[in-house]
C-alpha positions in Angstrom: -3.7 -2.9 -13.5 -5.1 -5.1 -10.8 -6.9 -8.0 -9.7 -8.9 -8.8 -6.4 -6.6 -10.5 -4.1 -3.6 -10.6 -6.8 -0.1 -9.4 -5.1 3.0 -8.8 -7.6 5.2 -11.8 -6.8 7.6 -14.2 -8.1 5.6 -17.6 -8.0 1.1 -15.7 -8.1 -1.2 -18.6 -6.7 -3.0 -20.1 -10.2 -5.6 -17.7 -10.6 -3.2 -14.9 -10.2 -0.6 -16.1 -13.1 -2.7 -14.4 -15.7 -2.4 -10.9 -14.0 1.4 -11.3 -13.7 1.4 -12.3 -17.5 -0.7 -9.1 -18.5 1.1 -7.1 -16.1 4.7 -8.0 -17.1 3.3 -8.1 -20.9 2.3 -4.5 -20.4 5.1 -3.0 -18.9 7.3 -5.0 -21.7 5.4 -3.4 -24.6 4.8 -0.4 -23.6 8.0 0.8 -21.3 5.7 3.1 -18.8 8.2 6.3 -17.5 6.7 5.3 -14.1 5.1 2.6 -13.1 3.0 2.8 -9.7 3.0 -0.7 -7.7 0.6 0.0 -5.0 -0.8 -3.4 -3.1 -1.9 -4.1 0.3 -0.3 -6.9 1.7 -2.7 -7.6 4.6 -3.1 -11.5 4.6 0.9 -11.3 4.3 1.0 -10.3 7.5 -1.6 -11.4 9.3 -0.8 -14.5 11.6 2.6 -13.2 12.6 3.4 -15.3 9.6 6.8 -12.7 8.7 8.5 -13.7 12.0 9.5 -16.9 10.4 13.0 -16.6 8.0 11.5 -18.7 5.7 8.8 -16.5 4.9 11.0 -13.0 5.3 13.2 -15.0 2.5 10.3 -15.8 0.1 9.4 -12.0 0.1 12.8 -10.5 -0.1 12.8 -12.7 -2.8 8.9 -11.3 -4.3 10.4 -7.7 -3.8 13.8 -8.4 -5.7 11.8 -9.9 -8.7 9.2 -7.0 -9.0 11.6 -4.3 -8.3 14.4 -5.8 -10.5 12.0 -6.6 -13.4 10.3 -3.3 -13.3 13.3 -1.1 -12.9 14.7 -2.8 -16.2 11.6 -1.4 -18.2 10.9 1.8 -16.3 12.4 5.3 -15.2 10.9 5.2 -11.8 8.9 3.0 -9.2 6.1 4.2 -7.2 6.0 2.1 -4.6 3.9 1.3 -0.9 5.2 0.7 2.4 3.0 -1.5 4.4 -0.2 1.2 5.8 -1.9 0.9 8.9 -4.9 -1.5 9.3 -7.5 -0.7 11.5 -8.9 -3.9 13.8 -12.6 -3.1 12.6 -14.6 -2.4 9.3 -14.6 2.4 9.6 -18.0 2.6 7.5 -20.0 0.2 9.1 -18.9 1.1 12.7 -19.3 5.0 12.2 -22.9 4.4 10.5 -24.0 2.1 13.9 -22.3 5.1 16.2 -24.5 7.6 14.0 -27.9 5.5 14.2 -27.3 5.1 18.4 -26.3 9.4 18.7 -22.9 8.8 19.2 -19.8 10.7 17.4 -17.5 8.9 15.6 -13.9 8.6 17.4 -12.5 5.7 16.3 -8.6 6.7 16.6 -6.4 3.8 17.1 -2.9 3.4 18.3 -0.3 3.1 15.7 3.1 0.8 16.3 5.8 2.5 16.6 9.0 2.3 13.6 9.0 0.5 10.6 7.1 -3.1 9.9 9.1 -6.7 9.3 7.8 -6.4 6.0 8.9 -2.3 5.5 12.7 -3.8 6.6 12.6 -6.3 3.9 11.5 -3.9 1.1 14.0 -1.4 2.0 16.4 -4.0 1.9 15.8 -4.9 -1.4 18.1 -2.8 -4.4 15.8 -0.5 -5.7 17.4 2.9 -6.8 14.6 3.8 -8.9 12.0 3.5 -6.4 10.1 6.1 -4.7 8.7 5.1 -1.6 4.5 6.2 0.0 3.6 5.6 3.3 -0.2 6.3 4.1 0.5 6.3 7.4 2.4 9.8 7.0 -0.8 10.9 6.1 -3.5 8.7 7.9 -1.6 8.9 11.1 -0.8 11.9 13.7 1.0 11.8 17.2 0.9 8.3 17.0 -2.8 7.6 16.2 -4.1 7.0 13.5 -7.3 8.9 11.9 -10.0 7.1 10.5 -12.4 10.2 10.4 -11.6 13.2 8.3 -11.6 16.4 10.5 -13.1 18.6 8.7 -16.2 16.6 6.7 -16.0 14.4 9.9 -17.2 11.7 7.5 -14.9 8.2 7.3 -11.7 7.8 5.0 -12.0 4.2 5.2 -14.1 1.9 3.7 -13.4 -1.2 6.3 -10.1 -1.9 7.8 -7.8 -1.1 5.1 -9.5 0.5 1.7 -9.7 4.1 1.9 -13.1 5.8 0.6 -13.4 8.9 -1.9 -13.5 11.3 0.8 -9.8 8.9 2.0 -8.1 8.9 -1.3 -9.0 13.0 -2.0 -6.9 13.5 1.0 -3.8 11.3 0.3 -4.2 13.0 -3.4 -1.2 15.1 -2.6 0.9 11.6 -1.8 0.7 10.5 -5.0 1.4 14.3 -6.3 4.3 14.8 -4.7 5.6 11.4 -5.9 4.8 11.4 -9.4 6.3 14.9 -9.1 9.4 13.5 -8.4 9.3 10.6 -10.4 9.3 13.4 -13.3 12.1 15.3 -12.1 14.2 11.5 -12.0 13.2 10.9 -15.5 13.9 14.9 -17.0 
C-alpha cells in the first residue's frame, strides 16, 4: 500500500490517518509472512531538521511503533535505510544535456557512513527486520550513479524516484531480501 506523501508513523498528519488505518487493518487481517515498508523520508531530513533531540526522539519513537506493530503480525520486515538524494531533478537535466550535444555525467558525491536518521533506525529493536540500502547499489567509490552504464539512459526520475530502467537494476535488492526473508520464515 501507499499514499503520496504518506510516511508510516505513530501520530500521520490528517489526511494520512486513513492510510495508517488501512495499512494497520491490512496487516491485522491478513498476517502478510513479510511485509515490505519501503518510504523515502526526504522532507524528514531536509532542513537539518534531525540535528535537534527533539526530532531524533519523535522518530525513534515513529520507528519503534512501526517496527513493533509490524513484527507482532509478521515473520519478517523489509525495510529502507535512508538512499541517496540527488541535488537536481536526473530526467529533465539529462534530456537538456541531450538537446545541447552533451553526455550525460551527472555523478555526485556521496557522504560518507551512515545518516542521523540510519542511527536511529538501527537503534530501534527490530530482530525481524531486514535491512536495503539503494545506495549499495546506486553508488560506487563514493559517487553515486544516476546514469545506467550500459543503456547510458537515467535511473532516476528527479532527485530521489528511480525510473523502470532504476528499479530493473535494484531488482536483485529486493531478491536477495525477500530470499532471505523466506529462509527466516522456513
Amino acid at each position: 500500500m501507499t499514499a503520496f506523501g504518506c510516511l508510516y508513523v505513530k501520530n500521520p498528519i490528517k489526511n494520512c490517518q486513513g492510510y495508517i488505518k488501512a495499512i494497520n487493518e491490512a496487516v491485522e487481517k491478513n498476517k502478510p509472512d513479510v511485509i515490505y515498508l519501503i518510504q523515502g523520508y526526504v522532507t524528514v531530513t531536509a532542513y537539518s531538521a534531525l540535528n535537534k533531540k527533539s526530532v531524533q526522539d519523535q522518530w525513534t519513537e515513529n520507528f519503534k511503533y512501526a517496527f513493533e506493530f509490524f513484527q507482532k503480525h509478521s515473520s519478517a520486515i523489509i525495510t529502507n535505510h535512508q538512499h541517496f538524494r540527488f541535488r537536481i531533478p536526473i530526467n529533465a537535466e539529462y534530456l537538456r544535456l541531450k538537446y545541447f550535444g552533451f553526455e550525460a555525467d551527472m555523478n555526485a558525491k556521496k557522504a560518507p557512513g551512515l545518516t542521523i536518521l540510519d542511527k536511529i533506525q538501527l537503534s530501534v529493536p527490530c530482530p525481524k527486520c531486514l535491512w536495503i540500502n539503494y545506495n549499495d547499489f546506486f553508488c560506487r567509490n563514493d559517487y553515486c550513479i544516476p546514469i545506467d552504464p550500459f543503456t547510458r539512459l537515467p535511473m532516476f526520475l528527479d532527485e530521489d524516484h528511480v525510473t523502470i530502467i532504476g528499479a530493473r537494476r535494484a531488482q536483485g535488492l529486493f531478491e536477495n531480501a525477500t530470499n532471505i526473508a523466506v529462509k527466516m520464515i522456513l
